[in-house]
N, C-alpha and C positions, 0 to 999 in steps of 0.2 A: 197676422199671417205675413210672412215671407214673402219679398219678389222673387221669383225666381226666372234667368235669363237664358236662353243657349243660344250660340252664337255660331253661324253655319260659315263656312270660308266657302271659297270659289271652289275647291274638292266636291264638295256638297251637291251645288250648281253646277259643273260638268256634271255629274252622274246622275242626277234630277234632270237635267233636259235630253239625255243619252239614253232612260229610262223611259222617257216619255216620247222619244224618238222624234225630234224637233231638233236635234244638233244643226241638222240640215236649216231650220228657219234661225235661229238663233244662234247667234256667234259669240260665246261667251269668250273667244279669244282676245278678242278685239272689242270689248266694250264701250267704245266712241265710236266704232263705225256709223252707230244711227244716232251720235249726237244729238242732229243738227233738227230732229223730229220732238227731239224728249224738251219740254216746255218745264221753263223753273215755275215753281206757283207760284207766288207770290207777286212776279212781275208779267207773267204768261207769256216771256218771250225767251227765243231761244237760250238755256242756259247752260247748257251741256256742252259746248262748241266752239270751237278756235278756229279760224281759215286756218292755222297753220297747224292743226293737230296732228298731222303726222309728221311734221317736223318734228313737233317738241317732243312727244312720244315715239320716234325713230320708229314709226310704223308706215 
């Protein structure tokens, strides 16, 4: 048997959280704004985060 894969882009996730009427809790524009919460596993410490992420991302 076949793998088969489909692969959603951010198109997808805007209209999945717009659908579900959560735009408001969820800011898919801005995807590091809650970095600094999202824990890497492996080392369970912050790994999503930069002090300067909106520097480097000109956000």
């Amino acid at each position: 048997m076949e793998n088969s894969y489909i692969v959603l882009g951010n198109g997808f996730s805007i209209d999945l959280v717009q659908k579900m009427e959560k735009a408001e809790e969820i800011d898919l524009a801005n995807l590091f704004s809650k970095g600094e919460h999202v824990l890497y596993p492996k080392t369970n410490t912050r790994g999503f985060y930069h002090e300067n992420i909106h520097q480097i991302c000109g956000i």
